[in-house]
C-alpha positions in Angstrom: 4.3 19.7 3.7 1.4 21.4 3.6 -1.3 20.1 0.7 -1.5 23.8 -1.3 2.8 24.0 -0.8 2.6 20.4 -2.6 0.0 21.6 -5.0 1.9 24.6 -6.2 5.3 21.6 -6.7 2.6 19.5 -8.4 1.7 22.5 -10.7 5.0 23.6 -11.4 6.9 19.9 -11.7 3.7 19.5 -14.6 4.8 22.6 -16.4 8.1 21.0 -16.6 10.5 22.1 -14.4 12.7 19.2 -13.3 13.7 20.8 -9.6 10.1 20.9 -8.6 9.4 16.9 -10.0 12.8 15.8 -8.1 11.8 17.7 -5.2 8.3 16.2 -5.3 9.4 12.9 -5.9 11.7 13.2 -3.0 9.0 14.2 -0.8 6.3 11.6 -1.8 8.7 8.6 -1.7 8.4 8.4 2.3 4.6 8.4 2.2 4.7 5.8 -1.1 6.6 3.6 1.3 4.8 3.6 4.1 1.8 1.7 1.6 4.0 0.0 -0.1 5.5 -1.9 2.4 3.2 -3.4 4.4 1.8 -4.6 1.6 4.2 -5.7 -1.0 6.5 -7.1 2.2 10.2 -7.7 0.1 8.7 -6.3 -2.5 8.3 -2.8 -1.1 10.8 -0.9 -2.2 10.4 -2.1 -5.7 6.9 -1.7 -5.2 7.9 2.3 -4.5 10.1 2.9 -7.2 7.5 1.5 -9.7 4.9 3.7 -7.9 7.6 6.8 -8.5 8.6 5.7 -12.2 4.5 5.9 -12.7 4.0 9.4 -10.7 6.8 10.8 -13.2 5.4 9.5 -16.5 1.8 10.6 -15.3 1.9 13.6 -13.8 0.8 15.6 -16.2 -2.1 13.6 -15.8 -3.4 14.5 -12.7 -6.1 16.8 -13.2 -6.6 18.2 -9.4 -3.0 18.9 -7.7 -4.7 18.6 -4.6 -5.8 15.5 -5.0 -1.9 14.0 -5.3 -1.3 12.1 -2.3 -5.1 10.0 -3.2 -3.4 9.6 -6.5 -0.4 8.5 -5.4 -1.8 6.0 -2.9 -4.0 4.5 -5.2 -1.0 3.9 -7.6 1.1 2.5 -4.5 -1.7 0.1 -3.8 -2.0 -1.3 -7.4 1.7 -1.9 -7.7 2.0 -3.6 -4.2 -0.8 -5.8 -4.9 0.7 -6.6 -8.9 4.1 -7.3 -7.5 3.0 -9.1 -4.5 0.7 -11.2 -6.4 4.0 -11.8 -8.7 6.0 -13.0 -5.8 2.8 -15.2 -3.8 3.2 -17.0 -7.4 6.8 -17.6 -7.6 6.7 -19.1 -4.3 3.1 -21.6 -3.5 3.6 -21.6 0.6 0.1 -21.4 2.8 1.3 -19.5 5.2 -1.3 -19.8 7.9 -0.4 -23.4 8.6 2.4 -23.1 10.8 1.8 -20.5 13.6 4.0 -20.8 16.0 2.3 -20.1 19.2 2.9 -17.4 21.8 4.8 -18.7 24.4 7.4 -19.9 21.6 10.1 -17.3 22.0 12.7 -17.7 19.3 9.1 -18.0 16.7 7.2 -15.1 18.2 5.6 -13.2 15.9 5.7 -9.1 15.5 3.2 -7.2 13.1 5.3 -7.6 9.7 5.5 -11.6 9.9 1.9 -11.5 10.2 1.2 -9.3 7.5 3.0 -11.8 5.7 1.2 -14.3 6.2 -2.1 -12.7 4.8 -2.6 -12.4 1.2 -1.6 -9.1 -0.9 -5.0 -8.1 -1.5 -5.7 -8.8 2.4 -2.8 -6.6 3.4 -4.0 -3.8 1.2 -7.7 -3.5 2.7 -5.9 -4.1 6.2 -3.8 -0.8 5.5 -5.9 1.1 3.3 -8.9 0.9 6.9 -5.9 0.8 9.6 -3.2 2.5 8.3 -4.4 4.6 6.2 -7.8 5.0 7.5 -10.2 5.3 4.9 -13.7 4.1 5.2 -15.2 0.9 3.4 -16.5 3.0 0.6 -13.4 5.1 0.0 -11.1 1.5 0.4 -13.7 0.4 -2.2 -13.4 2.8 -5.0 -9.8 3.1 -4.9 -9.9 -1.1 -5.0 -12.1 -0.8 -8.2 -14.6 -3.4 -6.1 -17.7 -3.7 -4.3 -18.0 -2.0 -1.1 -19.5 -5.6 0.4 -16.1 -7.2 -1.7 -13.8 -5.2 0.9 -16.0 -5.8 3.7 -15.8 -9.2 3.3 -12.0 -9.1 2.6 -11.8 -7.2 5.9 -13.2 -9.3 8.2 -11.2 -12.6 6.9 -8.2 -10.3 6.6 -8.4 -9.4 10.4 -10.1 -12.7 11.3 -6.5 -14.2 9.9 -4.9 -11.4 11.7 -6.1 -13.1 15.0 -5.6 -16.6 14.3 -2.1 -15.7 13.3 -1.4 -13.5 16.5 -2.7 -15.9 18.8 -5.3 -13.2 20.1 
């Protein structure tokens, strides 16, 4: 959807009218997802129903309609990270120390068990630069940290990457 076609939903699901916030709903919940997932890992799709249950009760919020899809990812983010901090807690595991290697076929890894094994505020910088592809500084502000924080956090998240590939 073009970003002035979702403005115009944004606009008219904040005057009120409950077609255009189901519609828009319906059409962010794919791209809420696609954060939320690689990043919140089991979590995701609760992870994407809180980010939906916060678009709803703050719409009316959003200042610039334009601006929805930052919005929205920047709420994704922050709910991934809350619930997959939640879950890391529920369940003390380091999960670096066991890698199987890559000749081990029934234990080779694909992309999601590795983003498991980082933690939740490594997967976020890793999707917010690589999936998402925002810079250091635009990863930073939506982060609320320093630009050098999620430097940092990007080179051990993709330095871990490796080790856990077996690149």
């Amino acid at each position: 959807m073009p970003d002035d076609d979702l403005a115009v939903l944004v606009r008219s699901a904040q005057g009120g009218d409950t077609m255009a916030m189901s519609e828009l709903l319906a059409r962010l919940t794919p791209y809420a997802a696609r954060v939320c997932g690689p990043i919140a890992l089991a979590d995701g799709p609760d992870a994407t129903q809180e980010t939906l249950i916060a678009v709803f009760r703050n719409l009316r919020s959003l200042k610039d309609p334009a601006a929805c899809h930052g919005w929205v990812r920047a709420i994704a983010v922050r709910e991934s990270v809350r619930l997959a901090r939640r879950s890391a807690r529920s369940i003390p595991v380091d999960r670096l120390d066991h890698i199987p290697s890559r000749g081990d076929i029934e234990q080779a890894t694909d992309v999601s068990d590795v983003l498991a094994r980082l933690t939740p505020e490594h997967r976020a910088v890793i999707v917010l630069r690589d999936v998402e592809g925002l810079d250091e500084a635009q990863a930073a502000e939506l982060l609320a940290l320093p630009v050098g924080t999620v430097k940092s956090r990007l080179h051990r998240a993709r330095d871990n990457f490796r080790k856990a590939w077996g690149v």
